[in-house]
C-alpha positions as CSV (number, residue, x, y, z in Angstrom):
1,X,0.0,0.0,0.0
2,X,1.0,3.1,-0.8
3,X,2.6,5.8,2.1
4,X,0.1,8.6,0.6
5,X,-2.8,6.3,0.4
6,X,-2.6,5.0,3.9
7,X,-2.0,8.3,5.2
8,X,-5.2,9.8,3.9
9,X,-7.2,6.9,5.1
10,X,-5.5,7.7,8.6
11,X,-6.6,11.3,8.7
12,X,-10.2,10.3,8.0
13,X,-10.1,7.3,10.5
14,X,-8.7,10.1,13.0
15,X,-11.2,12.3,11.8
16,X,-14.3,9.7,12.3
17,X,-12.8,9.3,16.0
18,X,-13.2,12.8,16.9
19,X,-16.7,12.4,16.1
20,X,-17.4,9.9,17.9
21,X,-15.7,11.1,20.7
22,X,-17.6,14.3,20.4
23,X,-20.8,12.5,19.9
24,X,-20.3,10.4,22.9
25,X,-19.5,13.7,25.2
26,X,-22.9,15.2,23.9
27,X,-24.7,12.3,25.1
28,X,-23.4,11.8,28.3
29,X,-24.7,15.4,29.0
30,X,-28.0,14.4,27.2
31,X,-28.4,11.4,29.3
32,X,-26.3,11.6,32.4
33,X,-26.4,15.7,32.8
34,X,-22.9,15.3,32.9
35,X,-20.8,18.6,32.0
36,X,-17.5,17.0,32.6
37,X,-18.6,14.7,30.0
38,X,-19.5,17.0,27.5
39,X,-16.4,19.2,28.1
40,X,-13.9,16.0,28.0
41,X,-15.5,14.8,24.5
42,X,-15.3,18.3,22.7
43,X,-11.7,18.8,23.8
44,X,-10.5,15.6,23.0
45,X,-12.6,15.0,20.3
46,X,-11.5,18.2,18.8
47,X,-8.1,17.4,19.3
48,X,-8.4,14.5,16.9
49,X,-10.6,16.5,14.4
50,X,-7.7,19.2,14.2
51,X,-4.7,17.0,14.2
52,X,-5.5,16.2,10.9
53,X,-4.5,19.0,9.6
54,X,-1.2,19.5,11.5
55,X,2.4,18.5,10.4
56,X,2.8,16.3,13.6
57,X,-0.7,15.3,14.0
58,X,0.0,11.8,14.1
59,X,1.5,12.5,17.1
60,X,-1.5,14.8,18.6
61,X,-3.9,11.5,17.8
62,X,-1.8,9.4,19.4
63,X,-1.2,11.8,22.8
64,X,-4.8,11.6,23.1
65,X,-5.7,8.6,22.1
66,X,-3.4,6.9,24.8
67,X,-5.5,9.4,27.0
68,X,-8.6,8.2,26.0
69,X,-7.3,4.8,26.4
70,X,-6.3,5.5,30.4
71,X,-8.9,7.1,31.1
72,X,-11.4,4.6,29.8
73,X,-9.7,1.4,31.0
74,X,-9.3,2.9,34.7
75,X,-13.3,3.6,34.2
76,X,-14.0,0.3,33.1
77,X,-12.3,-1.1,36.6
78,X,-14.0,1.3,38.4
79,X,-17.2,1.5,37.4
80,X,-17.0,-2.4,35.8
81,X,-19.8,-0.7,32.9
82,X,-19.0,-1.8,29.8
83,X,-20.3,1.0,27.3
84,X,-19.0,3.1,26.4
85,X,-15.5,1.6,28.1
86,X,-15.1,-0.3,26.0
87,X,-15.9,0.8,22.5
88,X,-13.4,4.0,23.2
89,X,-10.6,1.7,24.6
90,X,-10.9,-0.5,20.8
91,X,-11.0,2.8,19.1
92,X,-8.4,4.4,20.5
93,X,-6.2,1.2,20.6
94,X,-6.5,1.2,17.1
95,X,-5.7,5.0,16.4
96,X,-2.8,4.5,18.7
97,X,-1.1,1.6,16.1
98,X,-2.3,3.7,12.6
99,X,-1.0,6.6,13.5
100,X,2.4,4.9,15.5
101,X,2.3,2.5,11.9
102,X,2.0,5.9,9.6
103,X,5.1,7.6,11.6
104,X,7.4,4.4,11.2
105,X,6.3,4.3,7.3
106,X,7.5,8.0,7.6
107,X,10.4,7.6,9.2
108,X,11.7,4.4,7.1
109,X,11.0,7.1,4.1
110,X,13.6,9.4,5.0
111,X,16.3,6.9,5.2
């Protein structure tokens, strides 16, 4: 597969995460009247919508995914709920090793 190709298919899958991340902060408010959760998922969920625009956005997604990730893994212990643990923990495992993957295709590049 081509560098370019998977790149662009990074940025959207980065892109798709913010939203969902977003999404899920608006309905924790919606459903829990919870304005730390609203707050936490337009932040982050920002973050990841912006990075793709960034030189070193690969980077950004992957600071806050691994953010995401502690955060919701330390929920799931805690609370021992499974939604929407456990969903975020998948996604954001799996932004962590495209992004990490599109850096090392990067770096192999330019030597």
């Amino acid at each position: 597969m081509k560098i370019q190709n998977l790149e662009n298919k990074v940025l959207i899958f980065n892109f798709v995460f913010g939203l969902l991340v977003v999404a899920g902060g608006v309905i924790g408010y919606v459903k829990a009247d919870s304005l730390r959760s609203l707050v936490a998922g337009l932040f982050f969920g920002n973050l990841l919508m912006v990075s793709i625009w960034l030189k070193w956005g690969n980077y950004l997604a992957d600071i806050v995914s691994i953010s995401l990730l502690i955060f919701f893994i330390m929920r799931l212990i805690n609370t021992g709920k499974f939604m929407p643990a456990v969903l975020i923990i998948v996604l954001a495992s799996m932004c962590i090793v495209v992004n990490t993957l599109v850096l090392h295709q990067r770096s192999l590049k330019k030597s």
